[in-house]
C-alpha positions in Angstrom: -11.2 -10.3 -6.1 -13.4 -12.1 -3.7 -10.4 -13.5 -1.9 -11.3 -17.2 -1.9 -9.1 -19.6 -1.7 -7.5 -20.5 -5.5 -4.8 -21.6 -7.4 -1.9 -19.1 -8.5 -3.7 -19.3 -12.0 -6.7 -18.8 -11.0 -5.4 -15.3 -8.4 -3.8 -14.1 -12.2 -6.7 -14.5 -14.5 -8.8 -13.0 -11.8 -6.2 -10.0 -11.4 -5.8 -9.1 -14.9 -9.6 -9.2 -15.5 -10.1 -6.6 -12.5 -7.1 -4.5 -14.3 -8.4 -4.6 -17.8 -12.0 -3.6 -16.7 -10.0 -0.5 -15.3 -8.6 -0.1 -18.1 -5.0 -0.4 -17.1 -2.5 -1.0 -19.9 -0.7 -4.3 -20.6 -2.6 -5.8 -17.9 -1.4 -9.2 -17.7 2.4 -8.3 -17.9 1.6 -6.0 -15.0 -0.1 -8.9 -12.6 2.8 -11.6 -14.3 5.3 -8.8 -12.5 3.2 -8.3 -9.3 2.9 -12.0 -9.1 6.3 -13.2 -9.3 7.3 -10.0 -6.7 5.0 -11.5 -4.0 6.0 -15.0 -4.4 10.0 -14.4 -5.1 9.3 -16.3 -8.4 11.4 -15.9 -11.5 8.9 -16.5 -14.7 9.6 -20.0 -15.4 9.1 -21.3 -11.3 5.7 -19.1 -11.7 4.7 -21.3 -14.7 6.0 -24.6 -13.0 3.8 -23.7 -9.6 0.7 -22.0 -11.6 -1.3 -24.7 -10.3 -0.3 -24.6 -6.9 -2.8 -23.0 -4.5 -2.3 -19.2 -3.6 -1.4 -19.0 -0.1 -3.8 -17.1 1.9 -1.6 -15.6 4.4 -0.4 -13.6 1.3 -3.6 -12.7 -0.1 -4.0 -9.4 1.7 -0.8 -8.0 0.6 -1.4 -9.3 -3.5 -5.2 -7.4 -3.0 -3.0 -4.3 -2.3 -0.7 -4.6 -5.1 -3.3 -5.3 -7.7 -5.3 -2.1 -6.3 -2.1 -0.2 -6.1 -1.9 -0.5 -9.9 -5.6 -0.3 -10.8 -4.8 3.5 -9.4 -2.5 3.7 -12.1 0.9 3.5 -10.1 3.3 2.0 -12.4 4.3 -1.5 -11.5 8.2 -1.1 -11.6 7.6 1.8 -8.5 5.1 -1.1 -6.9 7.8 -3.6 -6.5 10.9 -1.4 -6.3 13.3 -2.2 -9.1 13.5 -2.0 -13.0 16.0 -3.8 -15.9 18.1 -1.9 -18.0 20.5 -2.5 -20.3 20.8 -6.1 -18.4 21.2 -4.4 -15.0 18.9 -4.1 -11.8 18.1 -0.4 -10.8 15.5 -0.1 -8.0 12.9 2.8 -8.3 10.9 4.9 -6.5 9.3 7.8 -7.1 12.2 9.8 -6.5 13.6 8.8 -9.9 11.7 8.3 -13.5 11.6 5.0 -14.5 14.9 3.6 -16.9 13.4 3.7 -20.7 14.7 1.3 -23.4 15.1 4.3 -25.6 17.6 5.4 -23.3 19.9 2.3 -23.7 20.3 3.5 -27.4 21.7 6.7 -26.0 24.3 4.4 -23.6 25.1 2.2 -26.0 25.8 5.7 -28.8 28.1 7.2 -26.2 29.7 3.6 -25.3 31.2 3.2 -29.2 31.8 6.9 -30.3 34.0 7.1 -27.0 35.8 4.0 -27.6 36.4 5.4 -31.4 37.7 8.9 -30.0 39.8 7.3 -26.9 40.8 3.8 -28.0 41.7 2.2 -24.8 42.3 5.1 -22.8 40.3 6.8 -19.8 38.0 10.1 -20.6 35.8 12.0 -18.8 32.6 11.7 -18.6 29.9 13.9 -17.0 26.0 12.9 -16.9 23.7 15.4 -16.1 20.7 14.3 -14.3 21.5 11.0 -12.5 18.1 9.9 -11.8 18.4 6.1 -11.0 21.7 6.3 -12.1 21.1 3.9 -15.4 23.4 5.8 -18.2 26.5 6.4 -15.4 26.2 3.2 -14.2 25.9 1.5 -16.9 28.7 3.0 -19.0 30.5 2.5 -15.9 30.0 -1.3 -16.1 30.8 -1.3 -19.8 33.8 0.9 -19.9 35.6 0.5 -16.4 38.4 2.9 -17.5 36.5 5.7 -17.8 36.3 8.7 -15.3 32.6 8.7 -14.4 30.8 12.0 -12.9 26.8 12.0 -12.9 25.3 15.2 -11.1 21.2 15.8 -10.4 19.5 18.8 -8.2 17.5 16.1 -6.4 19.2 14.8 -3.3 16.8 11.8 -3.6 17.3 11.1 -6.7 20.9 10.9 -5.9 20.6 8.9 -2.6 18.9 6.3 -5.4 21.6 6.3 -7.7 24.4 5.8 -5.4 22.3 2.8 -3.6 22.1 1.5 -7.7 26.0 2.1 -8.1 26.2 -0.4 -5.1 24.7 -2.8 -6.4 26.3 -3.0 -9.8 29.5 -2.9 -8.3 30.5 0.5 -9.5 30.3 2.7 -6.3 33.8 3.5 -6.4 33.9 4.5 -10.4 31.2 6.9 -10.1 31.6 10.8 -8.3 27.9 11.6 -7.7 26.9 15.1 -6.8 24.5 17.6 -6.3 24.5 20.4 -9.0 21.9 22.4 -11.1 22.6 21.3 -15.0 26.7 21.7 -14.9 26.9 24.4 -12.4 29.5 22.1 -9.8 31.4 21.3 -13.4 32.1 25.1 -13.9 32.6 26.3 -10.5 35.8 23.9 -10.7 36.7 24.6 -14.6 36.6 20.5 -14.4 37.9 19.2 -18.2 35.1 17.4 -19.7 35.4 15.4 -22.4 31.9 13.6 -23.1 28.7 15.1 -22.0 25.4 13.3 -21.6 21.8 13.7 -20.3 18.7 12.7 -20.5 17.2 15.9 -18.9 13.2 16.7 -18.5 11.9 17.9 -21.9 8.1 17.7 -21.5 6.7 21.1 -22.3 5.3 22.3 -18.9 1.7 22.7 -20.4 2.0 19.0 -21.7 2.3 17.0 -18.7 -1.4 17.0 -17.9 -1.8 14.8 -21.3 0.8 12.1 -20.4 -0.2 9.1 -19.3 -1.6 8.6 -15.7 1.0 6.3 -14.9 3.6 9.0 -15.5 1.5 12.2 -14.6 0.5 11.0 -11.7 3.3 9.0 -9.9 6.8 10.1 -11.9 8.5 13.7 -10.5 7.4 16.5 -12.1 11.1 17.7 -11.7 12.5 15.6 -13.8 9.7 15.6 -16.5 9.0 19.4 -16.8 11.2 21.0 -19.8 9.7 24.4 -19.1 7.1 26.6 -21.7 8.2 25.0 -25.0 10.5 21.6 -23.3 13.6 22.8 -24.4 15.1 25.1 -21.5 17.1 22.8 -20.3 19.2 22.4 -23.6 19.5 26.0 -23.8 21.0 26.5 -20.3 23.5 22.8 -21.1 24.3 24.8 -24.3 25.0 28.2 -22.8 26.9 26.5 -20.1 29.4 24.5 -22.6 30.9 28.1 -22.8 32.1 28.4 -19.8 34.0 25.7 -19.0 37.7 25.1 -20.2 37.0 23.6 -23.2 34.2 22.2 -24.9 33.6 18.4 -24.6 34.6 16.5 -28.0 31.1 14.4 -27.4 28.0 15.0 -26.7 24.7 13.2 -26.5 21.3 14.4 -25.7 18.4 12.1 -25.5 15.1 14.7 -26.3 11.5 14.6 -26.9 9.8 13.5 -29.7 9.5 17.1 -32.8 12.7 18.4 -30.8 16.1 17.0 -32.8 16.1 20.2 -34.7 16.0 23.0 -32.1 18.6 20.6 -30.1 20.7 19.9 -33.2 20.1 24.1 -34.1 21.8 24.8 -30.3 24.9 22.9 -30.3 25.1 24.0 -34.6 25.1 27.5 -32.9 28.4 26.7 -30.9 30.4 26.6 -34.0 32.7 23.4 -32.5 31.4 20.0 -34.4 32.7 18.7 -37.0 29.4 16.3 -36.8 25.9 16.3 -35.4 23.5 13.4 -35.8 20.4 12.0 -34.8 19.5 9.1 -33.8 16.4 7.4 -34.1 14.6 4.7 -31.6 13.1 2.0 -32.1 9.6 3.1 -32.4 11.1 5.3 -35.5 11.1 8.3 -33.6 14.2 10.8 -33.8 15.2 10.3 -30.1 18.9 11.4 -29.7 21.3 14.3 -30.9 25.1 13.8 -30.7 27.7 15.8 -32.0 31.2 15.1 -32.3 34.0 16.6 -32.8 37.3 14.3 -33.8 40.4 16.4 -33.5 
């Protein structure tokens, strides 16, 4: 990183060396990312101007991104936005970043609610908006629906209204502020799906996680409490009290935790079904129970 004049080729090979001797993972997707961010490129103009020389007015500013993510920030927080399910979602570290697993869990809740409400308009409630991925996009794919997403983090949901604004679905979407379904019960609101992806780390664990996430995601919405799994127990225990229990819904949890999850929602004596789904890694990554009538 001696900040010579070089081509664009020439400022990526050098960058992902630099990250790989720091040992940051997936180096040269990182610095492909960074790259295009600086320059406003899309992948195939950064292949077409590879050659071009790397302007030096800009070089002070790609030195700070590169050392940004030798420190182990992740890159989607370093440039501000992250793809999912098709869909731009800015970041920050307000919010954890979208997962693909998580677009299982969307796309689970997309065709059981279209199988238990054929073309008509239920009510949906997400707990723990974060960037707003699952509401807002279940809000682009089913525009019918009555869409709530509640989180305790007033940043979090300053993100995911600015992310329902740009996908066009501001107006679909009732955010609010709310611990787990507290707002839900304090207005006996009918729900009839139920979804989160809530933190289920178990407190002790989070010092083992990656750097990236340790480090630079919110501890609020990664901590699950002693064993990861308070935060089902108090969604479970809350399900009670509302008018009636929702006829879906769809947990994503951590990885061991299907059973206790699947154990909670047995415990309610309502489903006619309860499954689990698994991700694409193999790992048993959602519980959803039904029930039909």
């Amino acid at each position: 990183m001696n900040g010579q004049p070089m081509t664009a080729r020439e400022a990526y090979i050098e960058a992902s060396s630099f990250l790989r001797l720091r040992q940051v993972p997936d180096a040269a997707i990182c610095v492909e990312l960074l790259l295009q961010h600086l320059m406003q490129w899309d992948r195939s103009t950064m292949l077409m101007r590879f050659e071009e020389p790397f302007p030096q007015a800009k070089m002070s500013e790609w030195l700070l991104l590169v050392e940004r993510k030798a420190a182990g920030e992740p890159v989607q927080y370093i440039i501000g936005e992250q793809e999912f399910y098709g869909l731009p979602f800015q970041v920050n570290a307000a919010v954890l970043i979208p997962r693909p697993e998580t677009e299982l869990l969307v796309e689970q809740v997309v065709k059981r609610g279209n199988e238990l409400w054929p073309g008509g308009a239920p009510k949906l409630v997400d707990i723990g908006s974060g960037s707003g991925a699952i509401p807002i996009t279940i809000a682009v794919q089913c525009p019918l629906w009555q869409i709530s997403s509640s989180d305790i983090s007033l940043a979090a949901l300053e993100v995911a209204r600015a992310n329902a604004e740009l996908n066009g679905v501001a107006a679909k979407i009732n955010f609010s502020q709310s611990d787990l379904l507290d707002v839900y019960i304090q207005e006996q609101q009918q729900i009839d799906i139920l979804v989160s992806n809530p933190p289920y780390i178990a407190s002790g664990d989070i010092e083992e996680l990656q750097r990236e996430v340790k480090s630079f995601e919110p501890r609020l919405a990664l901590d699950g409490g002693a064993d990861g799994l308070i935060l089902y127990r108090r969604m479970c225990e809350q399900l009670m009290q509302l008018p009636a229990f929702p006829r879906l819904v769809a947990f994503e949890v951590g990885q061991g935790q299907t059973e206790a999850v699947s154990q909670m929602l047995a415990d309610l004596q309502n489903w006619e079904q309860i499954e689990v789904i698994v991700d694409y890694a193999g790992i048993a990554r959602h519980v959803i129970a039904v029930k039909k009538l």
